[in-house]
C-alpha positions as CSV (number, residue, x, y, z in Angstrom):
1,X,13.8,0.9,-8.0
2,X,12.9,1.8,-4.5
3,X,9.3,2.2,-5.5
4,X,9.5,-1.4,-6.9
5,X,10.7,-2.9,-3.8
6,X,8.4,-1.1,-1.5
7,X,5.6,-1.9,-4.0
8,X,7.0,-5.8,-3.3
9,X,7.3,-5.8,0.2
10,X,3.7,-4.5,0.8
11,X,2.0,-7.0,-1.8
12,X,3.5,-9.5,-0.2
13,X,2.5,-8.1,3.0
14,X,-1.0,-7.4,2.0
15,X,-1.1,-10.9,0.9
16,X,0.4,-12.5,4.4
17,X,-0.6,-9.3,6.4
18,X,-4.6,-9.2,5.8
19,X,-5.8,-12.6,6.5
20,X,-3.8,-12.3,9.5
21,X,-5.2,-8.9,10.7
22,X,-9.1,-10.2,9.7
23,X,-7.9,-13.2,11.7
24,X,-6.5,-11.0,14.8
25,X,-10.0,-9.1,14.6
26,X,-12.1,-11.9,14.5
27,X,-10.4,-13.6,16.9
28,X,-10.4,-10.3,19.5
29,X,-14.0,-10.1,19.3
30,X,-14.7,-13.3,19.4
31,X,-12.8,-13.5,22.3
32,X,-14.5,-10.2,24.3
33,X,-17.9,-12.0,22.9
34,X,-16.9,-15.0,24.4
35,X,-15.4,-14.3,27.8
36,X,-18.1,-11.6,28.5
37,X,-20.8,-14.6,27.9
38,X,-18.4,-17.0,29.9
39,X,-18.4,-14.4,32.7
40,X,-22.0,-13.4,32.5
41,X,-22.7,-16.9,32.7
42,X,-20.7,-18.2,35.5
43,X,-21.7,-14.9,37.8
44,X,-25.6,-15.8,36.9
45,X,-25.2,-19.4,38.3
46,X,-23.5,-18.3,41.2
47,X,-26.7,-15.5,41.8
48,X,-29.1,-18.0,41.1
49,X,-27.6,-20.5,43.4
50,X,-27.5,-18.0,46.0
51,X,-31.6,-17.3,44.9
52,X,-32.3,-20.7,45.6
53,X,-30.3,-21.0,49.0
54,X,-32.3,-17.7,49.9
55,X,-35.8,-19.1,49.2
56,X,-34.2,-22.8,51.0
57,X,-33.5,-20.7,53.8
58,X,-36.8,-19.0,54.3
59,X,-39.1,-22.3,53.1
60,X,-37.0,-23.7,55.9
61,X,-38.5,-21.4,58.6
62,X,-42.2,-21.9,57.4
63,X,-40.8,-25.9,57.7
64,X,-40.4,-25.2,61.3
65,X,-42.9,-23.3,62.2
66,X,-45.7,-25.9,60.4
67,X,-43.6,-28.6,62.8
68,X,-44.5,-26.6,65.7
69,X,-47.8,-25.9,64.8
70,X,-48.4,-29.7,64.2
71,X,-46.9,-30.4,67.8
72,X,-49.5,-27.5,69.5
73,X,-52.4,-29.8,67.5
74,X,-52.4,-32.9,70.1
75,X,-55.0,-32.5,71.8
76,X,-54.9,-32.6,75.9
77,X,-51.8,-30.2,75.6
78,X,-51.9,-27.9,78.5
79,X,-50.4,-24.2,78.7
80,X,-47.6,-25.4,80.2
81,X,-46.4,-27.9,77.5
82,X,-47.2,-25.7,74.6
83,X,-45.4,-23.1,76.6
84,X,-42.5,-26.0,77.1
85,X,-43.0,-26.9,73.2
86,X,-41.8,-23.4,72.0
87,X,-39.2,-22.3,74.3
88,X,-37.9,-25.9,73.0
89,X,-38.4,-25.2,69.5
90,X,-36.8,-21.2,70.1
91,X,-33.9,-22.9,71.3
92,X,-33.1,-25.9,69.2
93,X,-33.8,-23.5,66.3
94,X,-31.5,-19.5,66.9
95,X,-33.3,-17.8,63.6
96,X,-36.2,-17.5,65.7
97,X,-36.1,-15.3,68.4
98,X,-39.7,-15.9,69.6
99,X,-42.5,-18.0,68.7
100,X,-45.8,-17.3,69.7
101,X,-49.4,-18.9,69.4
102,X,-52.3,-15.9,68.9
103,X,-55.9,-16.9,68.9
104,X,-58.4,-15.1,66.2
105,X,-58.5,-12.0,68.0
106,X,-54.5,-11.6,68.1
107,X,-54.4,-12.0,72.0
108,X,-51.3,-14.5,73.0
109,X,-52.5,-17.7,73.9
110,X,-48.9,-19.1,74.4
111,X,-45.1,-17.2,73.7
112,X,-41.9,-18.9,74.1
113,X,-41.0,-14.7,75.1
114,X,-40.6,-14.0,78.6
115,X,-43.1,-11.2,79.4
116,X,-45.1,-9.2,76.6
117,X,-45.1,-11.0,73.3
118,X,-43.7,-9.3,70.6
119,X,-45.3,-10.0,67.6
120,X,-48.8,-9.6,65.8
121,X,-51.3,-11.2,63.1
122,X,-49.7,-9.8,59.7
123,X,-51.2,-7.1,58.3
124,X,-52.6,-6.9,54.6
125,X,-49.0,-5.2,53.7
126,X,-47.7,-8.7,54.5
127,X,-46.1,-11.1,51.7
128,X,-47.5,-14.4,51.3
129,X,-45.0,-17.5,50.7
130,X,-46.6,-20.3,50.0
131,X,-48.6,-21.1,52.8
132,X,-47.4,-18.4,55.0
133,X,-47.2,-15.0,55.6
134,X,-44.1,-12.3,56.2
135,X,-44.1,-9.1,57.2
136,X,-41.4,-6.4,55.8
137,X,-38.4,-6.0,57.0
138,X,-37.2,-3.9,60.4
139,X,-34.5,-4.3,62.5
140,X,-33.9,-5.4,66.2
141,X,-32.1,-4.3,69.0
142,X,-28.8,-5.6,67.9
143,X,-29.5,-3.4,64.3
144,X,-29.9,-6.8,62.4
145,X,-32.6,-7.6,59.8
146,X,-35.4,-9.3,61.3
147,X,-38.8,-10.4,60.1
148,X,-42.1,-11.8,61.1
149,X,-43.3,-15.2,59.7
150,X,-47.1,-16.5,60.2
151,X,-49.0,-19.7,59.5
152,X,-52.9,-20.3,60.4
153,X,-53.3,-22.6,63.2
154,X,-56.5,-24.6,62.7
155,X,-58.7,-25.9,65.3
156,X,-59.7,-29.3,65.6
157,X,-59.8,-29.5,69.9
158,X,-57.1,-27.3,70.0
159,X,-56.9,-23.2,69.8
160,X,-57.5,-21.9,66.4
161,X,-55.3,-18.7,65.6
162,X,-51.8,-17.9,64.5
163,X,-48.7,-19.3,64.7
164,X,-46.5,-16.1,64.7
165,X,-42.5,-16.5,64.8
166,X,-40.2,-13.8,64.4
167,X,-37.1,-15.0,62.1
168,X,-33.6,-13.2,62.5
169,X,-31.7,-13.2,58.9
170,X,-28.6,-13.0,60.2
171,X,-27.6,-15.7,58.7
172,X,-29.1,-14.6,55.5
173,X,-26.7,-11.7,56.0
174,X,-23.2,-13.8,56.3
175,X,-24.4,-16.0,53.5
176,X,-24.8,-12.8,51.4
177,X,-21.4,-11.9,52.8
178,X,-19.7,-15.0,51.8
179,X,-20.5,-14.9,48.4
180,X,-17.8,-13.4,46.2
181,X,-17.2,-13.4,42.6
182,X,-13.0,-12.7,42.2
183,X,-11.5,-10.6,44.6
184,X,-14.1,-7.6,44.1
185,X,-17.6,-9.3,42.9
186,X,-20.6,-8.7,46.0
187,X,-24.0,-10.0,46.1
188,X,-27.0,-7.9,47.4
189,X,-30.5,-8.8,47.9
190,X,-33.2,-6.7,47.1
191,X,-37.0,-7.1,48.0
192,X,-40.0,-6.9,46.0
193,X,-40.8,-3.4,47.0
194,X,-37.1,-2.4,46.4
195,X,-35.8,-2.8,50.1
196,X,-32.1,-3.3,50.4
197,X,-32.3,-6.1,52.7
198,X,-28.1,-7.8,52.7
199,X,-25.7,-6.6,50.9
200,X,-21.8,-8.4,50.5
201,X,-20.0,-4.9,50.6
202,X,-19.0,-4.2,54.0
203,X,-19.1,-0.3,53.1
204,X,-22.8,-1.0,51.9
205,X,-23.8,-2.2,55.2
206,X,-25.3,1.2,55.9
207,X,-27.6,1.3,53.2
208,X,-29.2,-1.9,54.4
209,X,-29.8,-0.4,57.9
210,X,-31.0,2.7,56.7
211,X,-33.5,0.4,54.4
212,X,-32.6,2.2,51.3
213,X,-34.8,2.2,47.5
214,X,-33.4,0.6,45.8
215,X,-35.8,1.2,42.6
216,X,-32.9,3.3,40.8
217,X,-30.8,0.5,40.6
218,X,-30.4,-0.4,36.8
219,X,-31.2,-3.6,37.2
220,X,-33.9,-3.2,39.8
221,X,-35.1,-0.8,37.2
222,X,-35.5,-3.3,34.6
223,X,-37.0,-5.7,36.7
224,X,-39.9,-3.0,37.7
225,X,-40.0,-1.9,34.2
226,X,-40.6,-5.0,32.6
227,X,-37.6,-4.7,30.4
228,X,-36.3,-8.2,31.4
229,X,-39.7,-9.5,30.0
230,X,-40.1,-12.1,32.8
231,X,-36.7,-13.9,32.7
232,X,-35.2,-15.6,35.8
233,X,-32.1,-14.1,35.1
234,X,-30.7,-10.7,33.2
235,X,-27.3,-9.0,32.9
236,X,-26.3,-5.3,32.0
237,X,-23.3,-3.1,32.3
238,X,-23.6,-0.2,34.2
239,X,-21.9,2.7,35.7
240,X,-21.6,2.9,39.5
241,X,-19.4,4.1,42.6
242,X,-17.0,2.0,42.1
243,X,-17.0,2.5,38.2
244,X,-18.1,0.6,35.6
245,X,-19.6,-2.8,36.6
246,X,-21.5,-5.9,35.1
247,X,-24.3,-6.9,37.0
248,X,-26.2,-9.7,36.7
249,X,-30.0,-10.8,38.8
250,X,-31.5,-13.9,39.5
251,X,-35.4,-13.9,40.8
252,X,-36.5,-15.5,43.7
253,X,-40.1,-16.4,42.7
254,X,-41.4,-17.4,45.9
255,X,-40.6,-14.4,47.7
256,X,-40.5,-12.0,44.6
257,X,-37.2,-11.3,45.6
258,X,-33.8,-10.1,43.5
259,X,-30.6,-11.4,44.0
260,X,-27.5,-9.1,42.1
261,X,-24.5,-10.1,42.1
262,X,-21.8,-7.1,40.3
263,X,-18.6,-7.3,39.9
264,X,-16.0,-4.4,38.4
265,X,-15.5,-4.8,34.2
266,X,-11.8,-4.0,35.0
267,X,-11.7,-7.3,37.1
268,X,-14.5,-9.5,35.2
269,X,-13.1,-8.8,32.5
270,X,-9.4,-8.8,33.3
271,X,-8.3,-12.4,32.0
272,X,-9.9,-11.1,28.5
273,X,-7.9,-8.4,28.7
274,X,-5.2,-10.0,29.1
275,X,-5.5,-12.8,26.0
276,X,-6.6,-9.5,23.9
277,X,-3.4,-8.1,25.1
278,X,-1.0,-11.2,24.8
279,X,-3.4,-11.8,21.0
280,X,-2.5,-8.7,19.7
281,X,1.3,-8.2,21.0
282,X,1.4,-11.7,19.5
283,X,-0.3,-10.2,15.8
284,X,2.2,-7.3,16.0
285,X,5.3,-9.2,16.6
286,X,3.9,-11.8,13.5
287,X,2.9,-8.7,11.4
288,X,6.5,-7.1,12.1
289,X,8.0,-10.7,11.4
290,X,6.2,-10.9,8.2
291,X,7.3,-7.4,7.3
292,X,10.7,-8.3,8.1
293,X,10.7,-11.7,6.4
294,X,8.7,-9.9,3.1
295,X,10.9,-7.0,2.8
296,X,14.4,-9.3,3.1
297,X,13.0,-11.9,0.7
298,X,11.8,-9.0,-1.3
299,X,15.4,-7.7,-1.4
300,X,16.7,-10.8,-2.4
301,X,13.6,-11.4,-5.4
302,X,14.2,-8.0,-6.3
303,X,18.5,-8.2,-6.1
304,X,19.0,-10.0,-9.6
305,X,16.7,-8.1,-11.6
306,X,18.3,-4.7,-10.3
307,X,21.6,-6.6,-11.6
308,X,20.1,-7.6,-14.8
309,X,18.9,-3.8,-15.4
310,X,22.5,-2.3,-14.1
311,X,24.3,-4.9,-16.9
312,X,21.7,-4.1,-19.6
313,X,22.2,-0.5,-18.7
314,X,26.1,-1.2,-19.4
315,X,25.8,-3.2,-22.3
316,X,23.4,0.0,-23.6
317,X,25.9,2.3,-23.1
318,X,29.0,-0.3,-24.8
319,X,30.9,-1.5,-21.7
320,X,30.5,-5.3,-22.9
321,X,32.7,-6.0,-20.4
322,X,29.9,-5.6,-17.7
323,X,28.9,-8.6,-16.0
324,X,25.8,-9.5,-13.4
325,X,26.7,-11.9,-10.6
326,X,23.7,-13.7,-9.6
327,X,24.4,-16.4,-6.7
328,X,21.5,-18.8,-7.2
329,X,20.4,-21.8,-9.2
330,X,16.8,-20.7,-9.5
331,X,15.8,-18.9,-12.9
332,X,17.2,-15.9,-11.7
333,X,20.6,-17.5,-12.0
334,X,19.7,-19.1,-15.4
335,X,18.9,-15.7,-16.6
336,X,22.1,-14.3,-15.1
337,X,24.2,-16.6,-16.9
338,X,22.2,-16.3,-20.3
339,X,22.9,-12.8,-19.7
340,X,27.0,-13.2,-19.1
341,X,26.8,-15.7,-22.3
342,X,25.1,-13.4,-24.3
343,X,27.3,-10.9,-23.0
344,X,30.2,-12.8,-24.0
345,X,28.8,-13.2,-27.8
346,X,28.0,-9.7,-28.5
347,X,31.8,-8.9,-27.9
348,X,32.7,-11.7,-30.2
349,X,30.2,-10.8,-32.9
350,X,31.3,-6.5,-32.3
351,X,34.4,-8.3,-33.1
352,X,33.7,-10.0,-35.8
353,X,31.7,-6.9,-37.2
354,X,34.4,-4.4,-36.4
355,X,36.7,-7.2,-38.9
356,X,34.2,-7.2,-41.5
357,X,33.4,-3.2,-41.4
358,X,37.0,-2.5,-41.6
359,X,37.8,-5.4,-44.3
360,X,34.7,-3.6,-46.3
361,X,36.1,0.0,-45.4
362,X,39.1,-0.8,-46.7
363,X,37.9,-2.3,-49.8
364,X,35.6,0.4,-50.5
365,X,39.2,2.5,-50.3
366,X,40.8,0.5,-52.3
367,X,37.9,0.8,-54.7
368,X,38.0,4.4,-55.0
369,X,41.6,4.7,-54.4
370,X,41.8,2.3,-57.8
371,X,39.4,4.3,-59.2
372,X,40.0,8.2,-58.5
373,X,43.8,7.7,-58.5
374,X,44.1,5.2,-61.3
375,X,42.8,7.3,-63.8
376,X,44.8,10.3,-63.4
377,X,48.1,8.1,-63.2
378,X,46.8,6.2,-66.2
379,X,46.6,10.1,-68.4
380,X,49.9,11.0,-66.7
381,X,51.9,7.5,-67.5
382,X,50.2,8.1,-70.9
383,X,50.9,11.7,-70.9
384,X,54.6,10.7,-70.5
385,X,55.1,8.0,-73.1
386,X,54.1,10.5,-75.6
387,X,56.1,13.4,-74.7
388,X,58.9,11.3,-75.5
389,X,58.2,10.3,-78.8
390,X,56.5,14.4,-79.2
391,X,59.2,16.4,-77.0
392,X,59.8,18.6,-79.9
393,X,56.2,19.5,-80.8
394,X,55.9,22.5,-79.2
395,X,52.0,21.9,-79.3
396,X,52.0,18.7,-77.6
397,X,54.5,20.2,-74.9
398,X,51.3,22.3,-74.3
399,X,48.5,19.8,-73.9
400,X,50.9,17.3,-72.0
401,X,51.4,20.2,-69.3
402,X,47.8,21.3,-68.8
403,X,47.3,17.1,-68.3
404,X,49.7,17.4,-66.4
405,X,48.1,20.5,-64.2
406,X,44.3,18.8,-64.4
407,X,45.6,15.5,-63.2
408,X,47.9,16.1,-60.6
409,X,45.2,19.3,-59.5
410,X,42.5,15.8,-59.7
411,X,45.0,13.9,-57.3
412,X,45.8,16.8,-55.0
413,X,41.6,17.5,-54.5
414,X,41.4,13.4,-53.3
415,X,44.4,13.8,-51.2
416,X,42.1,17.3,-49.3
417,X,39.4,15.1,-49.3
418,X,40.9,12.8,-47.1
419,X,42.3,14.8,-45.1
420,X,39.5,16.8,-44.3
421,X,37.6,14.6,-43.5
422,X,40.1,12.9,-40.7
423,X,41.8,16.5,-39.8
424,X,39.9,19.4,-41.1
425,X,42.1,22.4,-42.0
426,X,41.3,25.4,-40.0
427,X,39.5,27.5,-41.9
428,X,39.9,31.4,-43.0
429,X,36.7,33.4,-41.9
430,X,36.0,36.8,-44.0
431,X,33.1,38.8,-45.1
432,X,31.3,37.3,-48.0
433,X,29.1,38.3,-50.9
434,X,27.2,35.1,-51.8
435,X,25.6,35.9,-55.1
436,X,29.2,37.4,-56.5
437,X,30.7,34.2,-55.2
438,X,28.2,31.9,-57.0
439,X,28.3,33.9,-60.1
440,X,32.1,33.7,-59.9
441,X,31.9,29.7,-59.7
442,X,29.4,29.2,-62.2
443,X,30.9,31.2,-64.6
444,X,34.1,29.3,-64.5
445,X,32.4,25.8,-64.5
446,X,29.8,26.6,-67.2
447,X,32.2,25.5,-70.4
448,X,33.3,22.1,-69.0
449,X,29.1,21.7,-67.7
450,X,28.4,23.0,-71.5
451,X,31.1,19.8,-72.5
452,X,28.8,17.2,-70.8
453,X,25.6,18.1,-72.8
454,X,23.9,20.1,-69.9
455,X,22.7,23.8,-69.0
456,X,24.3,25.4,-66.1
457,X,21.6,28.1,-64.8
458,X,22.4,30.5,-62.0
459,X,19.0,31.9,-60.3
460,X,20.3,34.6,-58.1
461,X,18.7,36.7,-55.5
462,X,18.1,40.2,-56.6
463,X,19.8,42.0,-53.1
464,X,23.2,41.5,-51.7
465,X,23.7,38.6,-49.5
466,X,26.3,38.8,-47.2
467,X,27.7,36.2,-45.2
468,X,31.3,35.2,-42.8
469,X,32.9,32.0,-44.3
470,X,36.0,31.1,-45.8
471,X,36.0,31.8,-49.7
472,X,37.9,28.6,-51.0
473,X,36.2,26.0,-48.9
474,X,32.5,27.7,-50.0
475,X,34.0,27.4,-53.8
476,X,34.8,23.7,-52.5
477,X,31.0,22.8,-51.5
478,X,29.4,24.7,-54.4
479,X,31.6,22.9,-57.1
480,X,31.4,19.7,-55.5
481,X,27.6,19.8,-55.3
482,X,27.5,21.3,-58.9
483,X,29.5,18.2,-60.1
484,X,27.7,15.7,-58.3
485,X,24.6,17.0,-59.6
486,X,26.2,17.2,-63.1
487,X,26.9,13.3,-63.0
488,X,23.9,12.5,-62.1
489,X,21.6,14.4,-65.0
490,X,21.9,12.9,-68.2
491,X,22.7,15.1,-71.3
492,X,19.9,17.5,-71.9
493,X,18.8,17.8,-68.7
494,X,19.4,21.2,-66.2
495,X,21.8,22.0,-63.0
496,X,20.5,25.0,-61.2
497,X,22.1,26.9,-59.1
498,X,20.0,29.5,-56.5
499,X,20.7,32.2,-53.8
500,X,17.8,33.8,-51.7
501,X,17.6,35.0,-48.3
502,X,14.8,33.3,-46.0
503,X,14.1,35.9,-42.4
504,X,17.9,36.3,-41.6
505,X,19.4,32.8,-42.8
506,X,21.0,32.7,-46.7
507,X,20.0,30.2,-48.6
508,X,22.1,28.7,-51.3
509,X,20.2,25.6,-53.2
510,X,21.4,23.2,-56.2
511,X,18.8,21.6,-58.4
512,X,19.0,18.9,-61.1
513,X,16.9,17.1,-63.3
514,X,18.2,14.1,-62.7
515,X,17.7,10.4,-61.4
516,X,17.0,11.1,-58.1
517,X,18.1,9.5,-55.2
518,X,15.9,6.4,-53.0
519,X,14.2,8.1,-50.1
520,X,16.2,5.0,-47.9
521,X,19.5,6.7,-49.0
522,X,19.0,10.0,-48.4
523,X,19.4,9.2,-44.1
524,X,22.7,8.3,-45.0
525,X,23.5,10.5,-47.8
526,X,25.9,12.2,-45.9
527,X,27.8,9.2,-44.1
528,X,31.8,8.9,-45.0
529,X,32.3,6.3,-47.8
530,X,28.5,6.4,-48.6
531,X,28.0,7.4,-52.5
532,X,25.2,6.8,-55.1
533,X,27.8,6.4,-57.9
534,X,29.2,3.4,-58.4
535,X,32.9,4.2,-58.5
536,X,34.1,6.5,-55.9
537,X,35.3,6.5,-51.8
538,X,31.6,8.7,-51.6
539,X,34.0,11.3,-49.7
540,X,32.6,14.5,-51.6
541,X,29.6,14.9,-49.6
542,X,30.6,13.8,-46.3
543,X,33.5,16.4,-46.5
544,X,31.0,19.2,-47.9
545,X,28.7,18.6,-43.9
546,X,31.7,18.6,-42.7
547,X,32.5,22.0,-44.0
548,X,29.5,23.4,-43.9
549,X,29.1,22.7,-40.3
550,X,32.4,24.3,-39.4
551,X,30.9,27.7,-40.7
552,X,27.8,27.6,-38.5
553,X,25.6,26.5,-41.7
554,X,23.4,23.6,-42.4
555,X,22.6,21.3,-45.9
556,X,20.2,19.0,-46.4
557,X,18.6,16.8,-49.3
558,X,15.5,16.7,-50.9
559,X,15.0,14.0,-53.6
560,X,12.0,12.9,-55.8
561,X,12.8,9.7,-57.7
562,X,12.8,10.1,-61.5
563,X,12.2,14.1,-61.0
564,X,15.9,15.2,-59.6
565,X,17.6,16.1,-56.0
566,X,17.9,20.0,-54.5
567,X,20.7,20.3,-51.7
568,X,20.5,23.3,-50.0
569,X,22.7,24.9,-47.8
570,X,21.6,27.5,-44.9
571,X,24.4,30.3,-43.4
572,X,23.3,32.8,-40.9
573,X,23.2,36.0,-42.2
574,X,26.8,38.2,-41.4
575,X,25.2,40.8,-39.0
């Protein structure tokens, strides 16, 4: 029953429990799918915003220094004012730290620098933007990243050369800084030729000054490998010293720059975490609900029907008394009080069959009571009317006495029958010679057999066959079955009587030639007040089991219809 109920509780659980467990997958993937694109996305737009402040910043430089240049181009300037013009421009404008007009040869025509000027032409190592040229990256005196910017200076009355101006990117270093994704994403900038130029982690700082490759980056990796296959922007997860991270990179075309901005997957990813958490605490406590919910509605599904099978079990086993309480109105209740009705109707109608069987027991009594005891009283009340007109013939005193011995002998056997069969006698066990016994039976039975037109024939075994038994009862069985079998073979027709001995059981069979008996009879052959004649109580047989059984024997029937019937009786052989 246990098995039944578990067997409930999971199919309704698979049923409730499975959508609900694809849905908790989908849904957590979806959701690490979705928030590592939301976060991916969002940290790309802040490193592409900071690409295109980054090439603003340096576009605004070249801005300046083409305003200068166009100032330097009126002609009738002397030294002095273009020497005025760039110590004007050096201080309205701090990123430069020195501007400085150099004719064709390189020599300094005019410096906003006190003293020696220090800056040069660009060399071929120098990176054009746009219309201008940079130089790579070094450092000043105050260790901050500095670089040179130059634009050509035409002629047209005034000096042809270079306009030469050497930026400071200071400020390219606290926007760098200020740039923060949560509490733990930095920016970094990384050059074309993989230079560490800013970076956003204060313990980073170092590397920039020391100028560090930055060529085994991952994502500088891709970049120079051609992995990213020319996107402005790529992303990739990567291990690092402060663990696992997600980077993202954002060109800056102009300057062949890279802007990365990484953050820890612990903290980008910390808000998924937590709705993947909160999701699947919030599956497992629906999952345990369900499970809860299944198996007590299970219980209750499952409730009536163990009823149903405890009452059935008790009407099976004849307590009709047994009721099933079912407290619903669904068809579990209907069947619960179908049940208690039907309940109810099989003790009326055991009732009404226990009236009828004993109303037909007793009839079939009174039957054979009329019938076995009526007959013998009939011969003695006839017996007696004539012995009073005969008392003095002598030979009439005779037969009425042996009537008087065979009928009263006839009513004593009925009155054994019956009560053996409701209180067998104990019997008397002794040794036993069965063929001596038989031969003893048959011999005194073979006159009045002789009487009723048949042959009496005794087939017995050629050795000694000894059983323990009790010698009366035995002669009881044999004679009963020899007179059953003589009733039902008509005149001219054989009663056979045979002894044998089968491994170590004896075997003691009686054959006729008569009628037969229907092969639906024979189950019952042996059933109190069951008989194949039609007068009688059908005691004889029931009694002879009965006896049998009490010696530790067997008998059974064998019957062809229209060919004759063979009981035979099986006793262990006396060791």
């Amino acid at each position: 029953m246990n098995r039944i109920t578990t067997r409930l509780v999971v199919l309704l659980g698979t049923a409730a429990i499975v959508p609900l467990l694809l849905y908790g997958l989908v849904s957590v993937l979806s959701l690490q799918q979705g928030t590592r694109a939301t976060v991916i996305e969002g940290n790309t737009n802040v490193a592409r915003r900071a690409a295109e402040h980054i090439e603003l910043y340096i576009d605004n430089s070249v801005r300046i220094l083409h305003a200068v240049a166009a100032d330097l181009q009126h002609t009738g300037l002397e030294r002095w004012q273009q020497d005025r013009i760039l110590k004007n421009f050096v201080l309205q404008f701090p990123e430069f730290s020195e501007i400085t007009l150099l004719d064709q040869s390189g020599r300094a025509v005019v410096s906003s620098r006190i003293g020696k000027p220090g800056v040069s032409i660009p060399g071929a190592d120098s990176m054009q933007f746009k219309d201008a040229y940079m130089s790579a990256f070094s450092q000043d005196d105050d260790l901050l990243p500095t670089a040179v910017l130059a634009v050509r200076q035409s002629g047209n009355g005034a000096v042809a050369g270079w306009l030469v101006g050497r930026v400071s990117l200071e400020e390219l270093w606290r926007m760098v800084d200020r740039i923060r994704v949560g509490n733990q994403g930095v920016a970094l900038v990384v050059t074309g030729a993989g230079q560490l130029l800013a970076h956003g982690d204060p313990e980073e700082k170092a590397h920039v000054a020391r100028g560090d490759d930055m060529r085994s980056h991952p994502l500088v990796a891709r970049l120079t490998g051609g992995d990213t296959k020319g996107a402005a922007t790529f992303s990739d997860e990567y291990g690092g010293a402060r663990g696992q991270m997600l980077g993202v990179a954002a060109r800056v075309p102009a300057l062949g720059w890279t802007v990365i901005v990484e953050q820890p997957q612990t903290e980008a990813y910390a808000i998924a975490s937590q709705l993947r958490i909160q999701l699947v605490l919030a599956i497992g406590v629906s999952l345990l609900a369900m499970i809860a919910v299944g198996y007590y509605q299970g219980r209750r599904f499952i409730t009536p029907i163990f009823n149903l099978m405890k009452g059935t079990r008790a009407l099976a086993a004849g307590r009709l008394d047994e009721r099933v309480a079912i407290d619903s109105t669904d068809e579990f209740g209907q069947l619960g009080s179908a049940f208690n009705n039907m309940a109810d109707h099989l003790i009326e109608l055991q009732a009404e069959v226990r009236k009828q069987e004993r109303q037909a027991t007793f009839g079939r009594i009174a039957a054979g009571l009329a019938h076995d005891i009526s007959t013998p009283i009939q011969n003695l009340g006839n017996a007696c009317k004539l012995i009073v007109k005969k008392f003095d013939d002598l030979e009439y005193r005779s037969v009425f006495q042996r009537t008087i011995e065979r009928e009263l002998a006839l009513v004593r056997r009925f009155l054994d029958d019956l009560r053996q069969l409701t209180s067998p006698v104990p019997l008397q066990r002794s040794l036993l010679e069965v063929n001596k016994a038989v031969a003893e039976l048959v011999e005194s039975m073979t006159a009045t057999v002789q009487h009723a037109g048949l042959d009496l024939v005794a087939d017995l075994a050629g050795e000694s066959i000894h059983i323990t038994g009790d010698q009366f009862a035995l002669n009881r069985v044999y004679g009963n079955l020899i007179n059953n079998a003589c009733q039902a073979t008509t005149p001219g027709g054989t009663v056979t009587i045979r002894t044998r001995v089968d491994g170590q059981t004896a075997v003691i069979a009686v054959t006729d030639t008569g009628s037969g008996i229907p092969a639906e009879r024979l189950d019952s052959i042996f059933d109190e007040f069951v008989s194949t004649k039609r007068q009688g109580l059908g005691l004889g047989l029931a009694v002879c089991k009965k006896t049998v059984e009490q010696l530790g024997g067997t008998i059974t029937v064998a019957s062809v219809l229209g060919q004759g019937t063979t009981f035979t009786v099986r006793f262990p052989l006396a060791g």
